[in-house]
KOLKOL-532531 format. One line per 2 residues: for each residue y, x, z of N, C-alpha, C, O, CB. Coordinates in nm, 2 decimals. Glycine has a CB too. Layout:
% KOLKOL-532531
Y/X/Z/Y/X/Z/Y/X/Z/Y/X/Z/Y/X/Z | ...
% end
This chain:
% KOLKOL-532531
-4.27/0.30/2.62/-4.20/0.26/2.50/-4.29/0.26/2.37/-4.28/0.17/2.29/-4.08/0.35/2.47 | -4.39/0.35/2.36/-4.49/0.34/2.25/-4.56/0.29/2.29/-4.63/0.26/2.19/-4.54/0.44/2.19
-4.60/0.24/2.38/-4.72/0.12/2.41/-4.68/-0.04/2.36/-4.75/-0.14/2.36/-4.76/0.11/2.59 | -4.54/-0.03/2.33/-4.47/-0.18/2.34/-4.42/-0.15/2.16/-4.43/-0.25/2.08/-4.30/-0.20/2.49
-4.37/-0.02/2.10/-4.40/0.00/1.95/-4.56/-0.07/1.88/-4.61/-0.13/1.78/-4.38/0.17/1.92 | -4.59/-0.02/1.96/-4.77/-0.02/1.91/-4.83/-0.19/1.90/-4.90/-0.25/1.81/-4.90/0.09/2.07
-4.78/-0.24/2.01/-4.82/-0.39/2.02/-4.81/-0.49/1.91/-4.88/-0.58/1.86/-4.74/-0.45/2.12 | -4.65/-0.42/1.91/-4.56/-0.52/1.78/-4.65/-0.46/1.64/-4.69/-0.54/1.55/-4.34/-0.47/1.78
-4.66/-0.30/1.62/-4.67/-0.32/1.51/-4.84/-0.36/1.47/-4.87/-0.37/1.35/-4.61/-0.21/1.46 | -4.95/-0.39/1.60/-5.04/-0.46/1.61/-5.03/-0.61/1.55/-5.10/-0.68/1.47/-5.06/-0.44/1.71
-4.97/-0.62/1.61/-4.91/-0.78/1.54/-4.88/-0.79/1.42/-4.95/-0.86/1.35/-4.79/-0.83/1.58 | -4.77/-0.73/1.38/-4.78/-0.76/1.25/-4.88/-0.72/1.15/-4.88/-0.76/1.03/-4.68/-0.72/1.22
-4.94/-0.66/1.19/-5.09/-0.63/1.06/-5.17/-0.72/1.10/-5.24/-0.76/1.00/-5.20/-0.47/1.04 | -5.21/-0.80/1.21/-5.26/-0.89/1.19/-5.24/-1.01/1.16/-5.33/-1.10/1.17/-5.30/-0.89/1.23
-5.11/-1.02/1.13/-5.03/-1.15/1.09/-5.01/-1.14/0.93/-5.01/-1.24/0.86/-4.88/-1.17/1.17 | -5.00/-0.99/0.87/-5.03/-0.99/0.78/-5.17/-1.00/0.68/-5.18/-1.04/0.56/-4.98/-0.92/0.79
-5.26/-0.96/0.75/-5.41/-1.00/0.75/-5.44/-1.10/0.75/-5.54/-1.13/0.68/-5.47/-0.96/0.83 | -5.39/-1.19/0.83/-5.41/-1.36/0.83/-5.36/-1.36/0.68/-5.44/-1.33/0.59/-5.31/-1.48/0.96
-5.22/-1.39/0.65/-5.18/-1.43/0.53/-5.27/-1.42/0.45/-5.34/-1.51/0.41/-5.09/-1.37/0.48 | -5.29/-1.25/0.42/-5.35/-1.22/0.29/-5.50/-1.31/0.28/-5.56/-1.34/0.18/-5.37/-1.04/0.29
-5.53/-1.34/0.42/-5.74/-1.38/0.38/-5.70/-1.51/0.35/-5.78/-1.58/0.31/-5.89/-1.38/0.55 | -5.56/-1.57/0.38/-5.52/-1.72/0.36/-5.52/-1.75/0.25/-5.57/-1.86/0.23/-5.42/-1.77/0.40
-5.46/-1.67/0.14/-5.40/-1.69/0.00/-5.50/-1.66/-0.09/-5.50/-1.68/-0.21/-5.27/-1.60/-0.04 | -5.59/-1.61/-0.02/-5.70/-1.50/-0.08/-5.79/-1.64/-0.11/-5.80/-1.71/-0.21/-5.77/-1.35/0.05
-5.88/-1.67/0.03/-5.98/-1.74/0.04/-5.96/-1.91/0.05/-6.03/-2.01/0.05/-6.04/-1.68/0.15 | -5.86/-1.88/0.06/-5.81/-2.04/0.10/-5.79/-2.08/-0.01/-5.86/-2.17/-0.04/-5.68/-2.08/0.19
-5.70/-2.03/-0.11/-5.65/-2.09/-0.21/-5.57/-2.13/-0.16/-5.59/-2.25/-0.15/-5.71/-2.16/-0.27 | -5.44/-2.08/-0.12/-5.32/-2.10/-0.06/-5.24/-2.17/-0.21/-5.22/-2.29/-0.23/-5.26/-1.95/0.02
-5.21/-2.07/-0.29/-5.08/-2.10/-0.38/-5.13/-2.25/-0.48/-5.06/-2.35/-0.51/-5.05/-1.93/-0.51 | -5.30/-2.24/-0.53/-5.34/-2.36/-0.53/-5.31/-2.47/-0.51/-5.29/-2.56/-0.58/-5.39/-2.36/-0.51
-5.33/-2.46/-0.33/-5.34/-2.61/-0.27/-5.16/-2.66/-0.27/-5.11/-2.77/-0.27/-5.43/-2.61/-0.08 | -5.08/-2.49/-0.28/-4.94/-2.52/-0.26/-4.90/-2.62/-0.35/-4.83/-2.72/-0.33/-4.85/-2.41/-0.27
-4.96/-2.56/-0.51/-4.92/-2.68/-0.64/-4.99/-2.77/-0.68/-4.96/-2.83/-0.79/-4.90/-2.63/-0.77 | -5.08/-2.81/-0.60/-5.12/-2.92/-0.61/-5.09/-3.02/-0.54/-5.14/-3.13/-0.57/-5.21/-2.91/-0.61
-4.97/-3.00/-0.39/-4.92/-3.06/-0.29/-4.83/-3.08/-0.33/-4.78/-3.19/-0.32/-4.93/-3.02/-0.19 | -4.74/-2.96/-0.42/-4.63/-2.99/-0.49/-4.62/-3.13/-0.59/-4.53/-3.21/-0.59/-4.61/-2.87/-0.55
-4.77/-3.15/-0.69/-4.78/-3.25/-0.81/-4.79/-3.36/-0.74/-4.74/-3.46/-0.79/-4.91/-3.25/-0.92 | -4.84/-3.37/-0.61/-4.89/-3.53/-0.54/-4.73/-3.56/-0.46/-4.69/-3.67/-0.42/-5.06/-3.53/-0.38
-4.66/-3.45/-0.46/-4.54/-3.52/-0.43/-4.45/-3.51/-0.50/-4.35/-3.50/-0.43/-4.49/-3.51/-0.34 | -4.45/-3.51/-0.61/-4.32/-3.55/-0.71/-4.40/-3.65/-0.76/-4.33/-3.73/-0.82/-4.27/-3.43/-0.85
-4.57/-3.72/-0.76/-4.55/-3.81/-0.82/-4.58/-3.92/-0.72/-4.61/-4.03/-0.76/-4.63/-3.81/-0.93 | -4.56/-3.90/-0.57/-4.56/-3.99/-0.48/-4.40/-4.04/-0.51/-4.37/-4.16/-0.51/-4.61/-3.92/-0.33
-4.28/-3.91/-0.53/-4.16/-3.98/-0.54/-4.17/-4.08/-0.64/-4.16/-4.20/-0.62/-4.06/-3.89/-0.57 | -4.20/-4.03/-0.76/-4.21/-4.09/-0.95/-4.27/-4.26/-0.92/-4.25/-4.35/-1.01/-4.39/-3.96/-1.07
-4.34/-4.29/-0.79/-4.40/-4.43/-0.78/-4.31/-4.47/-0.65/-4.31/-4.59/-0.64/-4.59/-4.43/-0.76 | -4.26/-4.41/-0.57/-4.14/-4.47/-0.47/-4.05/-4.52/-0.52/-4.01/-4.63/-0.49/-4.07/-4.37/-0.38
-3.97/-4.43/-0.66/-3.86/-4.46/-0.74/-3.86/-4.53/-0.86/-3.82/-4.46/-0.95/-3.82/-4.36/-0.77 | -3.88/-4.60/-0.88/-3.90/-4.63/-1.05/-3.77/-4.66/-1.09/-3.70/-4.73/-1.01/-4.00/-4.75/-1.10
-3.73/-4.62/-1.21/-3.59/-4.59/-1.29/-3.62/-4.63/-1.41/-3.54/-4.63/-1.51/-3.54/-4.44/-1.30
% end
């Protein structure tokens, strides 16, 4: 039963570890609002009003 606690909570620190080196080194939240600007203005040229 603690060999199978231990696994999981193995997992999750390294899934948490991923994240963090993602947002960290990647420039996660960055690339997020800059994916966000190319698509509101991909809509802004789909739509014209």
């Amino acid at each position: 039963m603690f060999k199978f606690i231990g696994i999981i909570f193995l997992l999750f620190v390294v899934l948490f570890i991923a994240i963090i080196v993602e947002e960290s080194f990647m420039g996660g939240r960055r690339r997020r609002q800059l994916e966000k600007k190319a698509r509101e203005a991909a809509q802004k040229s789909d739509n014209p009003q």
